[in-house]
C-alpha positions, 0 to 999 in steps of 0.5 A, spaced: 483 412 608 478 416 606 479 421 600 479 428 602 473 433 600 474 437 594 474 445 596 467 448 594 469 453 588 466 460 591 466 463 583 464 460 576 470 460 571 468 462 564 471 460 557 469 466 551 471 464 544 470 467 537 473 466 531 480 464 530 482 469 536 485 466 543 480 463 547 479 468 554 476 466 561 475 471 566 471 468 572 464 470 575 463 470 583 458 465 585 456 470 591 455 476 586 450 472 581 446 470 588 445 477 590 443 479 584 438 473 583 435 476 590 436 483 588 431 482 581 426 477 586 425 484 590 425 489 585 419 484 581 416 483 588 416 490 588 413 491 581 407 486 583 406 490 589 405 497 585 401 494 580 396 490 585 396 498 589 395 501 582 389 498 580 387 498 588 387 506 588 384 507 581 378 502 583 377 506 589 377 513 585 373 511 580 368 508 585 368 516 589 369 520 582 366 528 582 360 526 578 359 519 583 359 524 589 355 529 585 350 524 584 348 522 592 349 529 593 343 530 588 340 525 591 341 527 599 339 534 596 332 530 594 330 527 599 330 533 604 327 537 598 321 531 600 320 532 606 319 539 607 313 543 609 309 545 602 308 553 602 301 552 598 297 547 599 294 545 592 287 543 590 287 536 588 281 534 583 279 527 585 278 521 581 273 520 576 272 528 575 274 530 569 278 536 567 273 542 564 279 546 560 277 546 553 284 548 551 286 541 550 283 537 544 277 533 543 282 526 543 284 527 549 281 524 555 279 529 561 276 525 566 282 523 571 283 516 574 282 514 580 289 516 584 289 510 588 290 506 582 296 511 579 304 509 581 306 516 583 304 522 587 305 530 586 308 533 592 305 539 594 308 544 590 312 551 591 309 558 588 314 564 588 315 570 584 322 573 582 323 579 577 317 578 575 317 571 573 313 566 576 315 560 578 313 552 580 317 548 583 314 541 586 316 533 585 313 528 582 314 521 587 314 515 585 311 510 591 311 503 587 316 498 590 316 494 583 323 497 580 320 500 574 318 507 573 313 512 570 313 516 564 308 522 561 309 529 560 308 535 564 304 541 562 303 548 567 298 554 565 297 560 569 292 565 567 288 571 568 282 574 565 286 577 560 294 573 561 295 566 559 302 563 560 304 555 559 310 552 561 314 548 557 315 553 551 312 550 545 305 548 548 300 554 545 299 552 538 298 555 532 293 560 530 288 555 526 289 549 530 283 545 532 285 546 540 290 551 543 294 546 547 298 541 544 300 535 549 305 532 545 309 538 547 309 537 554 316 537 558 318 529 558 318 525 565 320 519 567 320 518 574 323 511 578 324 515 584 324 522 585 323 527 579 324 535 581 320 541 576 321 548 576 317 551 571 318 558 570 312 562 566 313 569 564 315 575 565 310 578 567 307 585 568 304 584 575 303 578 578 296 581 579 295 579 573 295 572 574 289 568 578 290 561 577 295 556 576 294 549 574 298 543 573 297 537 568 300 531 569 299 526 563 301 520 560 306 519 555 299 518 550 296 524 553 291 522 558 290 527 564 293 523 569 292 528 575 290 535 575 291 541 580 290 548 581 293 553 585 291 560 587 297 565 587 295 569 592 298 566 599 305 565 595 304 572 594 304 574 601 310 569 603 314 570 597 313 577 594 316 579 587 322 582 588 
């Protein structure tokens, strides 16, 4: 006659000793100890799962930060800058001319490179006036495809039979130097792409006063890279002093 089956214990009976005291037992039910080996698998379940969205999210808002939306904003804003209609039309000065302006100093190389051979181009650039001051704006472009840039300075002169201004300050030398213009000082650029100036010279008494404007593109060592003049006259009638 087979033997009968030995019930299945639903609890698990623990024995405490310590010291010389009566040994005690109290009992643990095997139901509770499966909920709550279930209860803590969800809860660590749980706890990955957040941890894994955290970084999720956190990645995400790094990836669409203020600044990052700042900086395609700068550069949609660029691009339709690019592609406006210009307001003067310049006068470019072909290569292998030279630059006449004897405010430079005599190391400085003024005959001008053929523009086919330079990495970038200057976008026609914008003339205004507003309380007196003067102001150019206009874009340097980069047009090679070859991941590198272009670096130089900038230098911007309005004058006058009687008015002199440059752009940056900084740019006029010392009474006593051998040439009125030092081209180390010209306001740094390095362009990979596209490269905004506003250059603000003045203030001004009257914008009669002021005939030309020219516009220096150098290299980093002081070579006239490309040179443009600007008659003041047409901004006058499409953007008057205020």
């Amino acid at each position: 006659m087979n033997p009968q089956p030995t019930p299945r214990a639903d609890h698990i009976t623990v024995l405490v000793f310590k010291d010389n005291y009566a040994a005690r037992t109290f009992q643990v039910s095997t139901r509770w100890i499966s909920k709550l080996a279930i209860l803590l698998g969800i809860s660590l379940m749980i706890a990955v799962t957040s941890i894994i969205l955290v970084v999720k999210y956190k990645r995400m808002a790094l990836k669409f930060s203020p600044s990052r939306i700042q900086e395609l904003e700068q550069e949609v804003a660029e691009l339709r800058a690019s592609q406006k209609e210009p307001e003067v039309l310049p006068t470019p000065v072909e290569g292998g001319n030279s630059v006449t302006f004897s405010g430079f100093p005599d190391s400085t190389p003024k005959t001008l490179p053929d523009p086919k051979g330079l990495k970038f181009v200057v976008q026609p650039p914008k003339i205004s006036w507003k309380n007196n001051i003067l102001n150019v704006h206009f874009a340097l472009q980069y047009t090679r495809d070859d991941q590198k840039s272009q670096q130089g300075r900038i230098i911007v002169l309005a004058r006058g039979t009687q008015t002199l201004l440059a752009y940056p300050k900084g740019v006029f030398q010392k009474a006593g130097a051998s040439a009125l213009i030092n081209v180390m000082q010209g306001e740094s650029f390095s362009v990979s792409r596209f490269r905004e100036v506003n250059a603000e010279l003045g203030p001004v008494a009257s914008p009669d006063l002021i005939s030309e404007i020219e516009i220096f593109i150098l290299s980093k060592e002081g070579q006239i890279l490309t040179y443009q003049k600007l008659s003041p006259t047409e901004a006058n009638e499409s953007a008057p002093s205020e």
